[in-house]
N, C-alpha and C positions, 0 to 999 in steps of 0.2 A: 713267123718272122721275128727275129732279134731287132725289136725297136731300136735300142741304142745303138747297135753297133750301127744298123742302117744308119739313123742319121748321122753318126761321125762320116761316114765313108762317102756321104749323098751333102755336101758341104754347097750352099747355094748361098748368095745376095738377097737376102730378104726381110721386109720392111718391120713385119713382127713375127709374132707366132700367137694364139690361143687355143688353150689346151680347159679340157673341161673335165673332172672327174669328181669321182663319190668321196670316196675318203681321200685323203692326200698326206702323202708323210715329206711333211717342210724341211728335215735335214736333210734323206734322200736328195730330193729335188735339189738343193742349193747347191749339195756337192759333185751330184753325179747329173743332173737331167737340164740343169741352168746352162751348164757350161756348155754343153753339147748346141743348146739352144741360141748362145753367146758366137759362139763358132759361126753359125750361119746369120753372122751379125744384126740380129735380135735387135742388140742396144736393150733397150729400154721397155719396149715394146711387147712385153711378154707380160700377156693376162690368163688368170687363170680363174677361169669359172668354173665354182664348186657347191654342193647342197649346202644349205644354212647353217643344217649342225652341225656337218664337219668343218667350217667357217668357226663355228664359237668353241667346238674342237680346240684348232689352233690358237686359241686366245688361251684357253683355261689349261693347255699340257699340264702336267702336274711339274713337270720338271723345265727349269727355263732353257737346257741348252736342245730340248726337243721341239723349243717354241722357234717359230721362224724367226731369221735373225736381219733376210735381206728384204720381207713382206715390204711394200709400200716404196721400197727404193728401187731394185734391181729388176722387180715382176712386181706384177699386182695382184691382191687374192681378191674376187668379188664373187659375194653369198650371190646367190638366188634361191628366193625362197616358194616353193611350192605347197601344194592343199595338204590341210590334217593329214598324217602317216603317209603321205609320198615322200618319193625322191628326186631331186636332181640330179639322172644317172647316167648320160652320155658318156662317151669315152675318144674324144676327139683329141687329132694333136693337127693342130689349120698351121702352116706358116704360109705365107705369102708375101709377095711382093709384085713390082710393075712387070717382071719379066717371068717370074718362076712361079708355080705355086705348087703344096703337094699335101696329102691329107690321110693319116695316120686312123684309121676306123673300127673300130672293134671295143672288146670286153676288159684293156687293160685300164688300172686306175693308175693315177700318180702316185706309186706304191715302190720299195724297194722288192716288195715278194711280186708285186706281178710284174715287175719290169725284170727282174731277176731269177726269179725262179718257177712262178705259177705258170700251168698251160695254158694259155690265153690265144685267143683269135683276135688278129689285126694284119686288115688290107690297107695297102697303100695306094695312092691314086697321084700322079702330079705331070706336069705340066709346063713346055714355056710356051711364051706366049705366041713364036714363031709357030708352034703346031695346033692352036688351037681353033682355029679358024672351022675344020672339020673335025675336032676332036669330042668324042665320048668321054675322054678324062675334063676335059673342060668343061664340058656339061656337070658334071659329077661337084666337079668341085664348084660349081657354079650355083650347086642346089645344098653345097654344107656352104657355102658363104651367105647364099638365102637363108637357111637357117638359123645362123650364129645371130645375123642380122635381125631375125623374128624374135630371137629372145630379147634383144635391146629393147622391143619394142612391147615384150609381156610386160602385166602388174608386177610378175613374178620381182621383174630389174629393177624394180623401183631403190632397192638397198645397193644396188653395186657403186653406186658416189661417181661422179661425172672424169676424175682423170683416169681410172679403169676407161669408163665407156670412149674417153678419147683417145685412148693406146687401142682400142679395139674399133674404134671407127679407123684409125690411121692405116691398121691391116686392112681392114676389107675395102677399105678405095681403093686401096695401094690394088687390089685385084678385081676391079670393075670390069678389067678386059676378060674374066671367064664369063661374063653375061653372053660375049656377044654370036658363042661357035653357036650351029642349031644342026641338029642331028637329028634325023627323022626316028618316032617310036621305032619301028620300024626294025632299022637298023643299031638297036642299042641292046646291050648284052649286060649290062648293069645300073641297078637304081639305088639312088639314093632314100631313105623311107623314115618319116619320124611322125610323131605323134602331139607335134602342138595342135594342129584341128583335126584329125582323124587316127584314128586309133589303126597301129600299123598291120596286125594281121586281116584284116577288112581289105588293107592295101594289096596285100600278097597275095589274095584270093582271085582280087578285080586282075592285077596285071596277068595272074597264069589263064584267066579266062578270057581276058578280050587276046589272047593270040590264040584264041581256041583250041586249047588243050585243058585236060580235067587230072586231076591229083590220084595216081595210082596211089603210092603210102607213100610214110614219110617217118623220117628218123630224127629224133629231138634230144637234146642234150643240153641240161645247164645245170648250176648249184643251187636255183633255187625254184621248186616249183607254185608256190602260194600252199592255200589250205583245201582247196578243190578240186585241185588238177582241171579247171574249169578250160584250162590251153587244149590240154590231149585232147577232153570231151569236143573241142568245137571241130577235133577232126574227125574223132568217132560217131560222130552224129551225121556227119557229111558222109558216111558208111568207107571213109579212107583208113584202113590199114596204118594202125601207128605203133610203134615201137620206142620206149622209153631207155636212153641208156646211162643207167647211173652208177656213180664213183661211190663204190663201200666207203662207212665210215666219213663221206666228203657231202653228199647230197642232200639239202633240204625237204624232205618229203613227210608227210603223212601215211604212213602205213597203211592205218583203217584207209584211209580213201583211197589212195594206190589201190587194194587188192578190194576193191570195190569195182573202183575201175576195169582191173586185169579180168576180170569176170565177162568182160563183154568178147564176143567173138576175134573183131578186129582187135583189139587191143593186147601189146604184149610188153615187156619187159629186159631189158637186157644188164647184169652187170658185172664188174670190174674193179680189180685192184690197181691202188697205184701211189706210192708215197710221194710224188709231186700233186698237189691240189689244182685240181681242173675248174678252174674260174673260166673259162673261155664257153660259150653259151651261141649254138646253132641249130638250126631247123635244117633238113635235107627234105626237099620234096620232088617226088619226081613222077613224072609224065611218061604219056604214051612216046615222047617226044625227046624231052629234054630232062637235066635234072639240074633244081635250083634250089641254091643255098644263102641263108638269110643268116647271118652272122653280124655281131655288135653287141650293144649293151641290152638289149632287153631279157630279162630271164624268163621264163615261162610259167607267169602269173599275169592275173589279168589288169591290174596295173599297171604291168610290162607293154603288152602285146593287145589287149583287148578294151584298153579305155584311153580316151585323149586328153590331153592337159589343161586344154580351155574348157573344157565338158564340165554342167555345173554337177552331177549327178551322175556319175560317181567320176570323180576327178582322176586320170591316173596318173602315172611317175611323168618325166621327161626321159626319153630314149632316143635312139639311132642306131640306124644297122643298114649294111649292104646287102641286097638283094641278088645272086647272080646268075644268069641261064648259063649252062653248057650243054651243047648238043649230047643225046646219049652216048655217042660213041666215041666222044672227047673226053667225058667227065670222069672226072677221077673221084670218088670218095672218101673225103674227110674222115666217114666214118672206120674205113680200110686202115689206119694207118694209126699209128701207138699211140694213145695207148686200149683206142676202142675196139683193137684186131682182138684183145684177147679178151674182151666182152662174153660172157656166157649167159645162153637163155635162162636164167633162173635166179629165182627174188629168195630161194629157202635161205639163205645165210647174211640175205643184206641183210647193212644195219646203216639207218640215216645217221646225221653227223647229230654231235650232242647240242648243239650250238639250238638257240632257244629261238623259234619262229616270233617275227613282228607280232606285237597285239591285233586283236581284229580292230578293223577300223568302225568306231561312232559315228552314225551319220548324225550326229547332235555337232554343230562348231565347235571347233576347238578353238580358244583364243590364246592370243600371246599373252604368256606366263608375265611379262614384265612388264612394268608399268611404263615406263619408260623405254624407248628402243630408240638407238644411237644409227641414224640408217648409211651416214658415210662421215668422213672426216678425213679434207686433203688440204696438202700446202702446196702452193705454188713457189717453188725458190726462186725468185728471182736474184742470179747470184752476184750481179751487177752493180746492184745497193745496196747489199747485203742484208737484205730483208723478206719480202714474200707477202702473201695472202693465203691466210686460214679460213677455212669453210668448214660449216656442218648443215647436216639437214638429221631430225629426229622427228617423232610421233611423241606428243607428251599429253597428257590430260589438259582437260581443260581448265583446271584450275591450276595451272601453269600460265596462261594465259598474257597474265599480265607480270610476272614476276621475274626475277633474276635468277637464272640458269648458270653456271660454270661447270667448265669446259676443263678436265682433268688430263693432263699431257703427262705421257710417261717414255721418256728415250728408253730405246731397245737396253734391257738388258741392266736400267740405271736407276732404281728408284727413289732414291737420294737428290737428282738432277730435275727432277720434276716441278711441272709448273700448271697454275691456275690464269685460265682468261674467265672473264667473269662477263658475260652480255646479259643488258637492262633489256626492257621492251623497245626503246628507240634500235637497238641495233638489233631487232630479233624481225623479220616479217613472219607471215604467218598467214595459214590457208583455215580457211572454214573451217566449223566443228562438223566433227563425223564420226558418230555412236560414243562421243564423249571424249574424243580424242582431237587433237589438233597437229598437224605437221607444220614445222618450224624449221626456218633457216637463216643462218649469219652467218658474217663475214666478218672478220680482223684482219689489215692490211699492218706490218710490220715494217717498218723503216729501216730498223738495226740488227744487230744479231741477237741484242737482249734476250728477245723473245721466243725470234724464229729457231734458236740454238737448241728449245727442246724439241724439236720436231723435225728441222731439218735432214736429219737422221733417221726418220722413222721411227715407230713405236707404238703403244696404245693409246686410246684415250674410252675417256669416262664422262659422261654428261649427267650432272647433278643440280636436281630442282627441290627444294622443300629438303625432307631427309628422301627421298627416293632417287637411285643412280641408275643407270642404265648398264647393261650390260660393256664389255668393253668393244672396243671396234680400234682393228690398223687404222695407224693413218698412211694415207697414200701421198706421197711425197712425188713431184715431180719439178726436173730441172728442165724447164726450159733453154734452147739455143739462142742465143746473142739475138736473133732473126724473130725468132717468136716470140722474145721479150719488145722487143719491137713493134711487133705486130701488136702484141696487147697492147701495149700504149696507143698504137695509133686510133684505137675507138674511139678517145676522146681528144686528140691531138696531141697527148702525152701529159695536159696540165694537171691531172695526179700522178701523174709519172715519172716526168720530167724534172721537175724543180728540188728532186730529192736526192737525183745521180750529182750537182753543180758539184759537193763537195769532194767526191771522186776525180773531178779534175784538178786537185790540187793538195791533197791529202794520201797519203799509205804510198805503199813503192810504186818505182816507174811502172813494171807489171800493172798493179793494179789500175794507175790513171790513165796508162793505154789502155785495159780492157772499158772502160767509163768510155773514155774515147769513142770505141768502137760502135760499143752500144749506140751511142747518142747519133754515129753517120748513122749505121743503121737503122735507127728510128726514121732520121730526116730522107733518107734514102724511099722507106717506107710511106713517107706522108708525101713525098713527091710522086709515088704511084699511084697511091690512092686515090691522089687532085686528080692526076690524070684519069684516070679508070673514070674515076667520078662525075670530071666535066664534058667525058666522050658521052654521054647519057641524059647532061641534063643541059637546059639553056634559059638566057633571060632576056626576051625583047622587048623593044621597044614600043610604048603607045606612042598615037600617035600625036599626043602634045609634047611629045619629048620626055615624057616619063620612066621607068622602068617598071614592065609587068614582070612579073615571076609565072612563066609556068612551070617551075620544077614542080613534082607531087611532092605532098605533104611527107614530110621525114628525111626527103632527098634534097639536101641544101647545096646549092652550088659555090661551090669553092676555085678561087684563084689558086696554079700552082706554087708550090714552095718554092725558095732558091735552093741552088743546087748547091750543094759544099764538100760534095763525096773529093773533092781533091786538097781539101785543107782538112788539116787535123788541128790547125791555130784554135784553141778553147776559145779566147774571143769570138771569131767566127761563128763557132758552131753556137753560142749562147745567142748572140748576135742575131742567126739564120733562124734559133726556133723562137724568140722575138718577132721578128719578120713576118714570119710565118705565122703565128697567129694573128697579127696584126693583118695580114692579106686574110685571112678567115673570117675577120670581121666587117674588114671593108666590103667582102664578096656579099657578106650577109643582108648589108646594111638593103639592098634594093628588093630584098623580097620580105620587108618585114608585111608589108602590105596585107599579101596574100597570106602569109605565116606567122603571124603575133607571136604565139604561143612557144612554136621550136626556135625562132631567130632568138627569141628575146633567152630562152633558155641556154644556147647553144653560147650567145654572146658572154652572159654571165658566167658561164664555164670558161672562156678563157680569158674573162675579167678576172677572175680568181686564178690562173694561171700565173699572167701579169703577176696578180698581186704575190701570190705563191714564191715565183721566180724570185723577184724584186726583192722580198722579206731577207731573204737567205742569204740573195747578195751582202744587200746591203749588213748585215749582222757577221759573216763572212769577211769582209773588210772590215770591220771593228774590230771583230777576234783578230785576223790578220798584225792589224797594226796593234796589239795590246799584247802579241807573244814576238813580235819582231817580224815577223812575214806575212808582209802587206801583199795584198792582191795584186796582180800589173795594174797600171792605171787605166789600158785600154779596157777591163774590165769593170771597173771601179765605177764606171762612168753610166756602163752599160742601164743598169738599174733606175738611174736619175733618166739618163735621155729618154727612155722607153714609156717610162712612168710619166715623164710630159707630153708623149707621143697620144699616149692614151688618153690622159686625164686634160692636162691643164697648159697642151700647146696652143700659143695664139698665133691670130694675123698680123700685119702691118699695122692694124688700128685697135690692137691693144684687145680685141675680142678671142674669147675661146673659140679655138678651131683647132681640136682635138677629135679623135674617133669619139668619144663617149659624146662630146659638143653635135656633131653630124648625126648621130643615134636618135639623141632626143629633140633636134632641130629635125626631122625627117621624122620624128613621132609625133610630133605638135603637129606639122603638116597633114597629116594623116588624117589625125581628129578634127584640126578645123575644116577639113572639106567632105568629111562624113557629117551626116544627117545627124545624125544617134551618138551617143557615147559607144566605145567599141571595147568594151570589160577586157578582151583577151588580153589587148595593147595595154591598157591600163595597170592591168595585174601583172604580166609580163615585165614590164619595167620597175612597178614598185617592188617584187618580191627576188627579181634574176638581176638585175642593173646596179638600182638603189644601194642594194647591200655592201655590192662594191665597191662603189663610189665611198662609203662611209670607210672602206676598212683603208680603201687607196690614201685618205687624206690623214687616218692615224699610222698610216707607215711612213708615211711624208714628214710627218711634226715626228714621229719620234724618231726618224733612222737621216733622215736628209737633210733636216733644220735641227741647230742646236737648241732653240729655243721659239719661245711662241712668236715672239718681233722676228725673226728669224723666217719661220713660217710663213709669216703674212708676207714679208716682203718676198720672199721665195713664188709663191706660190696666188698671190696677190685675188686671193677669195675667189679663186675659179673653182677648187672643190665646191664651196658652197654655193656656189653660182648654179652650176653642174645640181646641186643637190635639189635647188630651189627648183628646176625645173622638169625635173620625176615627179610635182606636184599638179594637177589641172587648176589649182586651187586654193587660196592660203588656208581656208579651212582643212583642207586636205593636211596640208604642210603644218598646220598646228594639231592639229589628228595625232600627228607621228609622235609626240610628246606625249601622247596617253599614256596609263601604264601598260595595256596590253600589246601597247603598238611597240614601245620602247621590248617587251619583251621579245616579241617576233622576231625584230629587225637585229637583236642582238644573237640571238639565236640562228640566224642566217649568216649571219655575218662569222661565228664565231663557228659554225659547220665547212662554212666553206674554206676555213684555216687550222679547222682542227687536227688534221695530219701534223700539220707547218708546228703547231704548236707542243704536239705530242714529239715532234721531230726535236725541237729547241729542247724540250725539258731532257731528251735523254742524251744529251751534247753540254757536258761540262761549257764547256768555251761559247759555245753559241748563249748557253742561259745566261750566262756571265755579262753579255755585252744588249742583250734582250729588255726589252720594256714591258713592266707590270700592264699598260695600256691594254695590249691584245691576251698576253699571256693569262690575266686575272679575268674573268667573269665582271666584277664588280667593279673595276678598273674601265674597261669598257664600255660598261653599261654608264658608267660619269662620263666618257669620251665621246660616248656617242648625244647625250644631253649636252654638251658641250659644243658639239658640231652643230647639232640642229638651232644652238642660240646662236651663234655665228651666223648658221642659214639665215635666222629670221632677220638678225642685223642688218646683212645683206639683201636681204627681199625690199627693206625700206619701211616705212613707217606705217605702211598699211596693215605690212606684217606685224607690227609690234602693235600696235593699237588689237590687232585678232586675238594676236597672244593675249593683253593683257586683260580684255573679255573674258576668253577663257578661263585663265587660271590667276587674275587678280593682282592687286600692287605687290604680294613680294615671291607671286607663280614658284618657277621652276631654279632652285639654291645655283643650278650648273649656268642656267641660262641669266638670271641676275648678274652672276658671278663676270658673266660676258659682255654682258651691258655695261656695268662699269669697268673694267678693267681694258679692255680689248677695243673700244668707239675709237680710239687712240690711232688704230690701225687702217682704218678704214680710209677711200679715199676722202678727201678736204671735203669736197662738194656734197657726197652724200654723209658723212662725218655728222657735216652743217644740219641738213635736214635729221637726222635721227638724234641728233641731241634736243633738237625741237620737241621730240615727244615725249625722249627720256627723259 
């Protein structure tokens, strides 16, 4: 069959394609094998699973315009890697989708000479879903979707990098409907036959014997037969009649063993000329009965056909091949027809091909040459913000461990354009040591195009520790839909996500601040489904003093739904609704801290940092705003103050905090005084997820909302430290916080949870412009935050100053002095009265 032309001509709807081969020629394919693929609207979705070496193949072409140019964007190339001297040799072409599916099987590779010009064997098999209910093609294709499926799940896949394996999960759902035909043995006339747990000539043996028929002889054909002929032998030992037929000049063989072989009664020989190269590789056996033919990639060598892939001893290649019965007096022979008609019994003038047999295989391990090995490297574009997230995962020594790794980017074709991400150990996780090696992975989340500009394109990259680099590796680049950017976000509610689009609604062309737009219903759209799905599942009732029990399980927290806003595109609104919207996340939280310390209090401090995240931008947004002439609307302008006292430091009628964050830890004190024990989870939960919050909420207040410190206090009338004072069980506790190790934590959390916001500010002329050293500086900070904690104790009352100055003495803490005198001024009359008493 003419692969190509078929699929031009066989033009379907479907979701991807994966195509698997040995060697692979990348201009070919782009020019001539994409498009065709393109046509049956692919999209994206087209992976291509190939052996390792011809992976680092296409990295190393000697020539760049033979190197692939669309790897990583248009299709994806993922290695798998297989035992010392195997191969990864299948020759599949899978597309699929919800309605069609159809499967391309045999001996061709992704090659211009075997799609073009070599004699090659390939069966096609497909499918819609309306016939498959009783269908044998559904079966079939049901058992290369099992299989595709079984490689995701070998060692082997451990290198193909996660946006491959999600282009190749998205085809094989999209065809879950071939599980469901069932076709009796019975009644089936073709198998499907590979060798990840059983070695496939073992297969062809069992099937021709349980229909009870036995192997009169059998006609074998391929380019390559190993150094034994140990295939023929396993049929001349079975006393079957075999016949070898080889292409002069084309066929891998051994001589000496050949005419060792031809020696034996049953055994003979046939061959032929032919200046087209017969790559195509089949078995013909036939019965008292029927005659069946085993066609696909396995060549006849016992890594082909006589060993399996999981097998520790002796490992073989990866293969696949169709199996097929025809009744005798149906079958037509393969072997009958050009170019094996003019086949002649006699070996006296062959001559195998010059081409130089694999080395014999060591059964000593072979290990990887490189010290380092780069195992994926993808970007996710999010094109919405014009930024993304970078991933890698590598194997490095262990004396890499603790050290700083970079990350070498090179756009397709540019290496002028090239850039360094450089990750320390905080941004590196890392799995156990194993035989001296360690796997490692990180992540870079990019806000601008600064960064993501050299990758977003495609290209290679380089991972370099010490002086030792790794080999290179694509990166896999994928674009997500407005829908599934959305969907990412919604993990966490969007509060890394979110607060980075605000400037999109009001920045670059109308295009681009409707696509912002879009995105953002979309998100809200998405977190309203969510709630829903969410709250169909889980519930919180009542004790019966009137309390609220939480039986949601542990990790499934129950959430109020979102408002709805899919009918306003008003940006107030929509900032306004994911506002809202975290705020109902937090109030739903608040009744199951009880039973769930640990994720409420986690859960809460995520979109305390949200809050804070949002607010920062705003507010620095309208400064820029009014310092280049285009102030924000006002209905905007606002949004950031309201929300921020919503949270932090809204009161009652009698002048008391009664804010979300006020209800948190009034509803946590409760907690602990009516438990027996101290309850560490609540404890720690609040000091390390809340706390840090609260500290960064009151330096975005003093420097973005209040012009000055009088300003402040009266704004704000010491409910942050109010708020702060009572995160503590204990003034010891609250004078704790002043240590240096504590001072270091706390600033360290605080300064993780905005370090996007801050990385975001530095690379935005206008935003740093209008930005406070507070948060932005390390050391600025760490004074802000000493600063706060003197305030706190001012505020705690004289109990607290008397603990303090136990602790750290008549002239302690230079920030917190500094507070003491300067600031008692602010405080209310009454307590003013008493803290000058001690001061």
């Amino acid at each position: 069959m003419r692969v190509l032309r078929h699929l031009e001509h066989n033009w379907r709807n479907v979701t991807g394609a994966i195509l698997t081969t040995y060697p692979f020629s990348a201009r070919f394919f782009e020019s001539v094998v994409l498009p065709v693929f393109q046509n049956n609207n692919t999209g994206t979705n087209n992976v291509i699973l190939l052996d390792r070496k011809s992976y680092i193949g296409s990295l190393s072409a000697a020539a760049t315009e033979a190197q692939p140019q669309l790897a990583g964007k248009q299709y994806y190339l993922a290695p798998v890697t297989t035992a010392a001297n195997r191969t990864f040799h299948p020759k599949i072409f899978f597309l699929g989708g919800e309605r069609y599916a159809a499967a391309y099987i045999g001996s061709a590779n992704l090659t211009q000479q075997a799609l073009t010009h070599n004699r090659e064997t390939m069966s096609m098999i497909d499918c819609d879903v309306d016939e498959a209910a009783s269908s044998e093609a559904a079966v079939l294709l049901s058992e290369v979707r099992s299989f595709l499926q079984s490689l995701l799940e070998l060692d082997a896949a451990d290198g193909m990098g996660h946006i491959p394996k999600q282009r190749l999960a998205a085809t094989l759902n999209a065809t879950a409907w071939t599980t469901d035909p069932t076709v009796s043995e019975d009644a089936r006339s073709t198998w499907f036959l590979h060798n990840l747990s059983r070695a496939i000539l073992p297969q062809v043996f069992e099937r021709i014997a349980a229909r009870g028929e036995t192997i009169q002889q059998v006609r074998l054909t391929a380019p390559f037969y190993g150094r034994t002929l140990a295939v023929p032998k396993a049929f001349t030992d079975r006393k079957i009649a075999t016949t070898l037929v080889l292409q002069d000049e084309h066929t891998q063989i051994e001589v000496p063993a050949l005419e060792s072989w031809l020696s034996q009664p049953l055994a003979a020989a046939e061959t032929y000329t032919d200046t087209r190269y017969t790559h195509g590789k089949a078995l013909q056996l036939t019965t008292e009965e029927a005659q069946y033919t085993l066609a696909g990639s396995p060549n006849l060598s016992p890594p082909a056909l006589l060993e399996a892939t999981t097998a520790t001893t002796p490992a073989g290649n990866v293969e696949a091949a169709l199996l097929r019965c025809d009744p005798l007096d149906d079958a037509s022979s393969l072997f009958a027809t050009e170019p094996f008609d003019t086949a002649e019994a006699t070996i006296d003038s062959f001559t195998p091909t010059d081409r130089s047999l694999p080395a014999a295989r060591s059964d000593a391990t072979v290990s990887e040459s490189e010290e380092i090995t780069l195992e994926s490297v993808s970007f996710t574009n999010y094109r919405s913000f014009g930024g993304g997230v970078l991933e890698f995962q590598a194997r490095v020594p262990t004396r890499c461990r603790n050290n700083t790794v970079t990350l070498r980017l090179i756009p397709h074709g540019d290496e002028t354009d090239e850039t360094n991400i450089t990750f320390d150990e905080r941004d590196i996780e890392q799995e156990a040591e194993h035989e001296g090696y360690i796997s490692i992975c990180a992540k870079a989340t990019f806000r601008t195009n600064a960064k993501s500009r050299a990758v977003k394109s495609g290209g290679q990259a380089i991972l370099r520790c010490d002086d030792v680099s790794s080999s290179p590796r694509w990166i896999d680049v994928y674009n997500p839909t407005q829908g599934e950017e959305a969907i990412a976000a919604t993990s966490d509610a969007g509060v890394s996500f979110v607060p980075y689009l605000l400037p999109g609604l009001f920045t670059g062309t109308a295009e681009e601040q409707a696509e912002t737009r879009e995105s953002l219903l979309t998100f809200l759209e998405q977190m309203r489904s969510r709630n829903a799905e969410s709250n169909s599942t889980t519930s919180v009732e009542p004790d019966t003093d009137g309390s609220d029990t939480d039986t949601t399980p542990p990790g499934g927290l129950k959430m109020r739904d979102w408002e709805a806003t899919s009918a306003s595109r008003d940006p107030t609104k929509i900032i306004k609704s994911i506002y809202t919207g975290w705020i109902n996340d937090i109030d739903s939280w608040l009744t199951q801290l009880r039973a769930n310390p640990t994720d409420v209090c986690e859960r809460i401090g995520g979109h305390l940092a949200g809050v804070n995240r949002m607010s920062l931008l705003l507010l620095l947004m309208e400064r820029a705003g009014n310092a280049n002439g285009n102030p924000l609307p006002d209905s905007i302008a606002i949004l950031p103050r309201q929300f921020m006292k919503t949270v932090y430091t809204e009161q009652d009628l009698h002048q008391d905090v009664d804010s979300e964050v006020a209800a948190l830890l009034e509803y946590a004190a409760s907690i602990e005084s009516a438990a027996t024990e101290p309850i560490p989870e609540l404890e720690d939960g609040i000091y390390s997820q809340v706390y840090p919050q609260i500290i960064t909420g009151a330096v975005i207040a003093e420097s973005h909302i209040a012009s000055t410190t009088a300003e402040y206090h009266r704004q704000q009338s010491w409910l942050f430290e109010t708020l702060i004072s009572q995160c503590f069980r204990t003034l010891d506790d609250l004078i704790d916080a002043l240590e240096a190790n504590a001072i270091d934590t706390t600033v360290t959390r605080c300064l993780e949870a905005i370090e996007e916001t801050r990385a975001f500010i530095e690379r935005s002329d206008q935003l740093r412009r209008v930005a406070s050293t507070r948060y932005l500086e390390t050391t600025a900070f760490e004074s802000q935050l000493r600063t706060t904690l003197g305030r706190t104790i001012l505020i705690a009352g004289p109990a607290a100053i008397r603990t303090y100055r136990d602790r750290f003495g008549p002239h302690g803490v230079s920030e917190v002095e500094r507070v003491f005198e300067t600031e008692v001024q602010y405080l209310p009359r009454e307590h003013r009265r008493q803290v000058e008493s001690v001061l």
